[in-house]
C-alpha positions as CSV (number, residue, x, y, z in Angstrom):
1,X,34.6,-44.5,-9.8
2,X,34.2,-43.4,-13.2
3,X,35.8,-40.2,-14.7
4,X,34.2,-37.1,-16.6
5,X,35.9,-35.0,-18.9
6,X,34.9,-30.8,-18.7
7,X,34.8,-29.0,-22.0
8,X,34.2,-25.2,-21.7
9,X,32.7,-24.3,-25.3
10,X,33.1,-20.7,-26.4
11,X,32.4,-19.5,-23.0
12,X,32.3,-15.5,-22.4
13,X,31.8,-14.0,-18.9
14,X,30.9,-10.5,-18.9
15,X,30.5,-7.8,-15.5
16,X,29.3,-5.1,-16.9
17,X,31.3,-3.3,-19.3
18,X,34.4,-6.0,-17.5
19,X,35.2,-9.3,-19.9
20,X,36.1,-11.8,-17.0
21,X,36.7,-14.8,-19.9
22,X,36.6,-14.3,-23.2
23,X,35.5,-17.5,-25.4
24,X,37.3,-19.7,-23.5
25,X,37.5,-23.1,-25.3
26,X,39.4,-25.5,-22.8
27,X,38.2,-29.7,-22.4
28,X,39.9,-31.4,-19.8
29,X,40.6,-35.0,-20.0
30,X,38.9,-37.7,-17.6
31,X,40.9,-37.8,-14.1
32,X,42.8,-35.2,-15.2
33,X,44.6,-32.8,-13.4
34,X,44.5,-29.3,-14.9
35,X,45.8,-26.4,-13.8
36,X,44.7,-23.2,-14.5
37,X,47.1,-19.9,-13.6
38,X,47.8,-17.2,-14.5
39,X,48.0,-13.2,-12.8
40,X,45.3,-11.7,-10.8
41,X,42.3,-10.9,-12.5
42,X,43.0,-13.2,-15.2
43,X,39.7,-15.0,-15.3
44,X,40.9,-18.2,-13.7
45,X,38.7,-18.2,-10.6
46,X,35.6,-17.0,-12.9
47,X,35.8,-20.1,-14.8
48,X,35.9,-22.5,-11.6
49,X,33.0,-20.4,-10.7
50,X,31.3,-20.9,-13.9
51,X,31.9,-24.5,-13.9
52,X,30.6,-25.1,-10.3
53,X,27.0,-22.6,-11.2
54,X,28.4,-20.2,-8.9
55,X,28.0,-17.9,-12.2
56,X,25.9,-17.8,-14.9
57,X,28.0,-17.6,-18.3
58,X,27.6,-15.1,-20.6
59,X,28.0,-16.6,-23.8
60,X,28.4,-20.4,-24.6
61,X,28.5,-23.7,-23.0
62,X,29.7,-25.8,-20.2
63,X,29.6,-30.0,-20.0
64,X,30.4,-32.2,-17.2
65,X,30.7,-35.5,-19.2
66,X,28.7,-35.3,-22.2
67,X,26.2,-33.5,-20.3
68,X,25.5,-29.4,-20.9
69,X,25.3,-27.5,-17.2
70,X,24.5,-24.7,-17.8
71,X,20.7,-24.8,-16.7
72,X,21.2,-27.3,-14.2
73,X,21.7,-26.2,-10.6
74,X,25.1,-26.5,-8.4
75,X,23.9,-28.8,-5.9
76,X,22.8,-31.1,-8.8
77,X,26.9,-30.3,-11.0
78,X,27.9,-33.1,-8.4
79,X,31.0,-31.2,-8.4
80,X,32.6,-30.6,-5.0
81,X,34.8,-26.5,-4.6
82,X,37.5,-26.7,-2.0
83,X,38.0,-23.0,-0.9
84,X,41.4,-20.5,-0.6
85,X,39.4,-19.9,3.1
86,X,38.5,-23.3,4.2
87,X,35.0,-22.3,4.7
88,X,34.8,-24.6,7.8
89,X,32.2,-24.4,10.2
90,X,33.4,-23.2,13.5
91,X,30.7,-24.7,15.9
92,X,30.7,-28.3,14.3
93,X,33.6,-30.9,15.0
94,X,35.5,-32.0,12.4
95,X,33.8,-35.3,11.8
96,X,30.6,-33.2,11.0
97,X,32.5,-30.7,9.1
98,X,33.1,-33.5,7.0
99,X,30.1,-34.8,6.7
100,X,27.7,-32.2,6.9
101,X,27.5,-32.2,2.8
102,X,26.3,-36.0,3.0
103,X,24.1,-35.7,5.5
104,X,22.0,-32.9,3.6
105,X,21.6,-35.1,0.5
106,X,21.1,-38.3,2.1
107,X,19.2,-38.1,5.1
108,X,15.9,-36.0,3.4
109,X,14.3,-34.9,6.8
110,X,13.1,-35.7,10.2
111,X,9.7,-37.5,9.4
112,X,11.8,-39.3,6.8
113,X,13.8,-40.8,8.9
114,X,11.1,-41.7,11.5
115,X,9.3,-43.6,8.5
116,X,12.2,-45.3,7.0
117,X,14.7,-45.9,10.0
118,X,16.3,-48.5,8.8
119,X,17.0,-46.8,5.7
120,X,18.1,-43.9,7.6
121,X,20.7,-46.1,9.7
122,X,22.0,-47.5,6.7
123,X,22.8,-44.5,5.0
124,X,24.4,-43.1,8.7
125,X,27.0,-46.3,8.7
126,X,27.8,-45.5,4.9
127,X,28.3,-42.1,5.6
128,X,30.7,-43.2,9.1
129,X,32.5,-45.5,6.6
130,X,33.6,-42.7,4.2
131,X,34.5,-39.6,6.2
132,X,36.9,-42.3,7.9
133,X,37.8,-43.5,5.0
134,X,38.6,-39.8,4.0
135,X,40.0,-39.1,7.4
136,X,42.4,-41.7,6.9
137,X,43.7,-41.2,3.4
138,X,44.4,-37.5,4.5
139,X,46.3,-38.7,8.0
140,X,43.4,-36.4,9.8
141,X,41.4,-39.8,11.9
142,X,43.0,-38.2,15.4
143,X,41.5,-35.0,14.6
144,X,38.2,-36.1,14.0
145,X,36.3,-34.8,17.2
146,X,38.4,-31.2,17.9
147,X,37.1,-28.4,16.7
148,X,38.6,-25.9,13.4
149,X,39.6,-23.7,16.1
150,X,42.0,-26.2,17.7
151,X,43.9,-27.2,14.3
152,X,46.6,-25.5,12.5
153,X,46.3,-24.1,8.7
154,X,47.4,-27.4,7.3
155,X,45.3,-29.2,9.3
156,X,42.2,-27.2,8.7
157,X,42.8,-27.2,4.8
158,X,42.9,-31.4,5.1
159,X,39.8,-31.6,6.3
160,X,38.3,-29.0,3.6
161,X,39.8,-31.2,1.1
162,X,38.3,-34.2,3.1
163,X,34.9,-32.9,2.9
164,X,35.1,-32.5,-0.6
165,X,36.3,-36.6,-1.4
166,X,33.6,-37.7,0.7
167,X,31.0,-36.3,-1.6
168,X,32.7,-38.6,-4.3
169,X,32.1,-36.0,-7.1
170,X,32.6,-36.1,-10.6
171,X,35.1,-32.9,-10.6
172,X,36.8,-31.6,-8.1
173,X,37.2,-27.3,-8.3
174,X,40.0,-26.2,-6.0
175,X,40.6,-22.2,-5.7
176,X,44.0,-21.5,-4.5
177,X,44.0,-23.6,-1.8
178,X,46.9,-24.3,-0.2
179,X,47.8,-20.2,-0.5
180,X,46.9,-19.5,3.2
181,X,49.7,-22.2,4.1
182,X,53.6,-21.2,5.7
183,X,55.9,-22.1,2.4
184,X,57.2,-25.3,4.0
185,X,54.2,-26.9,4.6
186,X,52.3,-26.1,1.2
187,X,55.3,-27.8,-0.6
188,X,54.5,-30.7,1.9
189,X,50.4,-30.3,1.0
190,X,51.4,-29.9,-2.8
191,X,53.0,-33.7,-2.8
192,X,50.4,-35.2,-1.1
193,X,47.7,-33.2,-2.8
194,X,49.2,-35.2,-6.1
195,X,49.6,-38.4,-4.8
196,X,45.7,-38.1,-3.6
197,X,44.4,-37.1,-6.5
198,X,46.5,-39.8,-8.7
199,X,44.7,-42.2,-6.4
200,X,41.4,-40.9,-6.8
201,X,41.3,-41.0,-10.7
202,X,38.8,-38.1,-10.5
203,X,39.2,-34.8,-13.0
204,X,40.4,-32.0,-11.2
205,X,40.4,-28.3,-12.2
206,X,43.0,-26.2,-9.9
207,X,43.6,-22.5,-9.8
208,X,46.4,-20.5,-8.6
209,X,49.1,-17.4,-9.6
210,X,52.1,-19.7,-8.1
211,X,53.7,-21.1,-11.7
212,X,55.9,-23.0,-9.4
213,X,52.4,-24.9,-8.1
214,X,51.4,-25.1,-11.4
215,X,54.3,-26.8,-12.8
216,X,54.3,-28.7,-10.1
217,X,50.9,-30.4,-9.9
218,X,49.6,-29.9,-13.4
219,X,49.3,-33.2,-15.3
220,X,48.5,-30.2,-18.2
221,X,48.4,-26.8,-17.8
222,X,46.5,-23.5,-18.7
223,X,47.9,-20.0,-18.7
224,X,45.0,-17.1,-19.1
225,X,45.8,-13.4,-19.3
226,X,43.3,-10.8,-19.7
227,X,40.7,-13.5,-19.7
228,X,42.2,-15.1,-22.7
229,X,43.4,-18.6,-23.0
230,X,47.3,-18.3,-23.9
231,X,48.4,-21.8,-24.4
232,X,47.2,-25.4,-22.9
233,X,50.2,-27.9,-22.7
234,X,52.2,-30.2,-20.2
235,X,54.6,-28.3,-17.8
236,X,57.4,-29.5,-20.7
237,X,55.5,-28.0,-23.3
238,X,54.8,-24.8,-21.7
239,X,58.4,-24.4,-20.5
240,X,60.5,-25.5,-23.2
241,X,58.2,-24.2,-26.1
242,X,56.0,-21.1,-24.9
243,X,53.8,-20.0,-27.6
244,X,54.2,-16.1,-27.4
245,X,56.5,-13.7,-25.0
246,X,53.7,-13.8,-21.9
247,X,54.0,-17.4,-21.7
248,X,57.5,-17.2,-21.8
249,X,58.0,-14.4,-19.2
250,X,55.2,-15.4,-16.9
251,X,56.5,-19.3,-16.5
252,X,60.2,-20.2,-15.4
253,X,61.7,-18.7,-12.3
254,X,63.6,-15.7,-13.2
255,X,61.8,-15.6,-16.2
256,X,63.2,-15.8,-19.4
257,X,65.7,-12.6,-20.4
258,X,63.8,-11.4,-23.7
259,X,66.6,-9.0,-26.3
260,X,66.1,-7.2,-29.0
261,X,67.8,-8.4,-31.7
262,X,68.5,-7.5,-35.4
263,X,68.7,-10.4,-37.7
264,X,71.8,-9.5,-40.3
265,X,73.7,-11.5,-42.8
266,X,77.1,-12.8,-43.2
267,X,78.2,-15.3,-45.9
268,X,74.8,-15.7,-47.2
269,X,73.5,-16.6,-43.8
270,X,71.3,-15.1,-41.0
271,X,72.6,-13.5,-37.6
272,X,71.8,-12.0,-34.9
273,X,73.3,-8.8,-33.7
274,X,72.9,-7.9,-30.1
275,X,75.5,-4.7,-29.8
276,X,78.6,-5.1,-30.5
277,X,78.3,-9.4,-30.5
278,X,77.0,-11.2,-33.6
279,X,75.5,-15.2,-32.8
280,X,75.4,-17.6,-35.2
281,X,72.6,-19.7,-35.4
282,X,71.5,-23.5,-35.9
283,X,70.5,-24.1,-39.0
284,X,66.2,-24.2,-38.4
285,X,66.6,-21.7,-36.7
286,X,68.6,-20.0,-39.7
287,X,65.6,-21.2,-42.0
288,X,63.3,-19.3,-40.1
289,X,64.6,-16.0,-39.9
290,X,66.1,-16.0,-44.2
291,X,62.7,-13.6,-44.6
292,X,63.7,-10.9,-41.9
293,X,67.3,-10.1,-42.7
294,X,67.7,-6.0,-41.5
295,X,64.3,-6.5,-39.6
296,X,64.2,-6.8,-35.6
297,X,63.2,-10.2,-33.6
298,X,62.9,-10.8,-29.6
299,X,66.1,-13.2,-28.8
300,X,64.5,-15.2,-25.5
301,X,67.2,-17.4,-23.2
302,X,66.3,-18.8,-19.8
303,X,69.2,-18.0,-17.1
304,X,69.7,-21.7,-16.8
305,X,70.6,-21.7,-20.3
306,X,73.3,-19.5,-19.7
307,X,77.3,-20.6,-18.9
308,X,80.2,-19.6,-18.4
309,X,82.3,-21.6,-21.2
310,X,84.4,-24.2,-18.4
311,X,80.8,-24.6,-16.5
312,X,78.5,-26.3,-19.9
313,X,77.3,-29.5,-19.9
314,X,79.9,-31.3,-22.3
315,X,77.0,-31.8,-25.3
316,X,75.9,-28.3,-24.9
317,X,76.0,-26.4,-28.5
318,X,76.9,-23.3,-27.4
319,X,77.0,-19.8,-28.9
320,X,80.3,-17.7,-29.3
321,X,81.5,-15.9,-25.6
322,X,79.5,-12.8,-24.9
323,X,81.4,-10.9,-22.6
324,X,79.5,-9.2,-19.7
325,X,80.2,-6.8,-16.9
326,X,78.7,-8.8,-13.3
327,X,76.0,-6.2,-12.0
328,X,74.6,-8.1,-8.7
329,X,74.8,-11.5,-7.2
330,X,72.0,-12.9,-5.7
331,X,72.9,-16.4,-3.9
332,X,70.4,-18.7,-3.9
333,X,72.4,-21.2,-2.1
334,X,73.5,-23.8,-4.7
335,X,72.9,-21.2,-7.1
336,X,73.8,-17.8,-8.1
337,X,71.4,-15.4,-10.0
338,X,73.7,-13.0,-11.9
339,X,72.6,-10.0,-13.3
340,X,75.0,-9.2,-15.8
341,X,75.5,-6.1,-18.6
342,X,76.0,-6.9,-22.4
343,X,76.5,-3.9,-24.4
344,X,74.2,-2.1,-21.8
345,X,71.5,-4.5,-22.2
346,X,70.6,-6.5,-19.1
347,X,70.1,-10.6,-18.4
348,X,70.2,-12.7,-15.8
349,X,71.8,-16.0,-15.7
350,X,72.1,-19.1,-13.1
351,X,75.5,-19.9,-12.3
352,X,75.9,-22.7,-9.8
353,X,77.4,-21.3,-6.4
354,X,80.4,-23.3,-6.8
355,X,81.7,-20.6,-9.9
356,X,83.0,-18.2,-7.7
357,X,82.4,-14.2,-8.8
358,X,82.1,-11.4,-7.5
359,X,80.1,-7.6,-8.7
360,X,82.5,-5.6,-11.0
361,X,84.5,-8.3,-12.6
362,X,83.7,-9.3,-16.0
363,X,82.8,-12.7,-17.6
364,X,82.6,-14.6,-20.7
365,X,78.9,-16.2,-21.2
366,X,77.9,-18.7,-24.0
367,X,74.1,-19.5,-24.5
368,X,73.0,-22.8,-25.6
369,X,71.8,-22.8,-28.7
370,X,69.4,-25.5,-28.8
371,X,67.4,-23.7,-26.6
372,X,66.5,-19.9,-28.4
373,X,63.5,-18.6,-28.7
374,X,62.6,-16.3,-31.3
375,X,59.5,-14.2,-30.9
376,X,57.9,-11.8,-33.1
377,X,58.0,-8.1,-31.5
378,X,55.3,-6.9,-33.2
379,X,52.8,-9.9,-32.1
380,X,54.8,-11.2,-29.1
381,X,53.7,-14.6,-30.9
382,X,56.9,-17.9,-31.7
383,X,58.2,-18.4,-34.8
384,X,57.7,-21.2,-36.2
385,X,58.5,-23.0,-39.5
């Protein structure tokens, strides 16, 4: 089956006086798995809406291969929407849940298929062939004749996503939906959900607020806020090089410890002064700050960046020892999430569980150089040379 790529072109959503997306340019790749996340009320699920002619845009332009959509109707997108609810029918088994969609666009009517029977029993053994075909690849074929009522979340969320492979679309539109599933099993879904749509080939647009999903499934993805596009990258890219401070809070789990820092000189070079402690710096980084000595910057450091000096990885360039005062312990089980006080500013770092602390004693951190982040406090935006 071929693939299409999706290109959203300037696209603008207004309700009312509300902007849902604001000029949202975004192409995704053929057979591409994109994710889209961000918070609630983002703009995320108005673009999958968009895209499947749910909603009208706006402003600008949407294409399904080369082709503009905008003034052609869903049923004719060829796109199949897999829903946060299922949207099963209750009364139907779930063989005709599953094909319900084919038989609509295939068998045109009664008096067709008294005229052209033949035809008609062609297009019923094609249509047998791939909702068991579908049943299969989703381990669903013993469910085939209960009812929605009768199957559990995960089961009932197969054969959504079975109904929508049988269609054999050009873009698959998923909203949230493994959400409604017990945290177990939607890690379980998640896996298999990849491996599917790796088989499949076909371009996939996914939405959820789980970052953790996101990272997980996305072959690349997109982080909106406000209904603005933030930054578009691989889970890598997004992680280890966030483009501004929302990226780099809303992705990583804890986020990323974001300090206010003043950048000072000492023997002709750049430093950063967080309290009492002064950090020397790398040397790009050093080049990038040489035009804001006695200004302010936002220091960023994920918790897993963070060590005490006998627990860093041997080839770790680490900073001077920052010495904290333990606040809470949360165990994690191999881990520990420490919330510690420097100079009465608060981080959190990841210890492993096997460094043994305890609230109220102090320790020496060291954070790894290599991997700063320096952010503009005024824009919230990188720095970059």
């Amino acid at each position: 089956m071929s693939a299409f790529a999706v290109r959203f072109e300037n696209v603008t959503k207004r309700f009312g006086n509300i902007v849902a997306l604001n000029r949202l340019n975004l192409e995704v790749q053929p057979g591409e798995f994109m994710v889209l996340v961000g918070p609630s009320g983002c703009g995320k699920t108005t673009a999958l809406r968009l895209l499947a002619g749910l909603e009208e845009p706006t402003e600008g332009k949407l294409y399904i291969g080369e082709r503009c959509v905008n003034e052609i109707s869903p049923r004719d997108r060829d796109v199949a929407m897999v829903f946060q609810n299922y949207a099963l029918y209750p009364h139907m088994r779930v063989y005709d849940n599953i094909a319900f969609g084919l038989r609509l666009r295939e068998l045109k009517g009664f008096w067709w298929q008294l005229l052209h029977y033949q035809q008609a029993r062609t297009i019923r053994q094609q249509i047998d062939q791939r909702v068991r075909h579908a049943a299969q690849l989703l381990g669903i074929e013993n469910l085939l004749f209960r009812l929605p009522g009768e199957l559990s979340g995960g089961q009932r969320q197969r054969v959504a996503l079975a109904r929508a492979i049988v269609r054999q679309p050009k873009v698959f539109l998923m909203d949230e939906p493994l959400s409604n599933l017990d945290a177990q099993l939607r890690d379980q879904t998640r896996a298999e959900l990849k491996k599917l749509q790796e088989r499949l080939g076909i371009t996939t647009l996914y939405v959820t607020h789980d970052q953790k999903e996101a990272m997980t499934l996305g072959s690349r993805i997109a982080i909106l806020k406000d209904g603005i596009l933030q930054q578009v990258g691989t889970p890598e890219a997004v992680y280890y090089c966030p483009h501004n401070v929302f990226v780099a809070t809303f992705i990583g789990t804890p986020p990323m410890n974001l300090l206010e820092v003043q950048v000072v000189e000492e023997n002709g070079k750049p430093m950063l002064k967080l309290g009492s402690f002064h950090l020397s710096l790398l040397q790009g980084q050093q080049s990038l700050l040489k035009a804001r000595i006695g200004q302010t910057v936002l220091l960023g450091v994920r918790p897993q960046d963070i060590y005490t000096p006998s627990t860093a990885p041997p080839d770790a360039i680490l900073s001077e020892p920052l010495h904290g005062l333990l606040d809470v312990v949360e165990p994690q089980g191999d881990r520990n999430d420490c919330h510690i006080l420097l100079d009465g500013e608060r981080v959190i770092a990841q210890l492993s569980a096997r460094v043994k602390v305890q609230e109220g004693e102090r320790l020496d951190l060291c954070l790894h150089l290599e991997h700063l982040h320096l952010f503009d406090p005024a824009t919230g935006v990188r720095l970059q040379s």
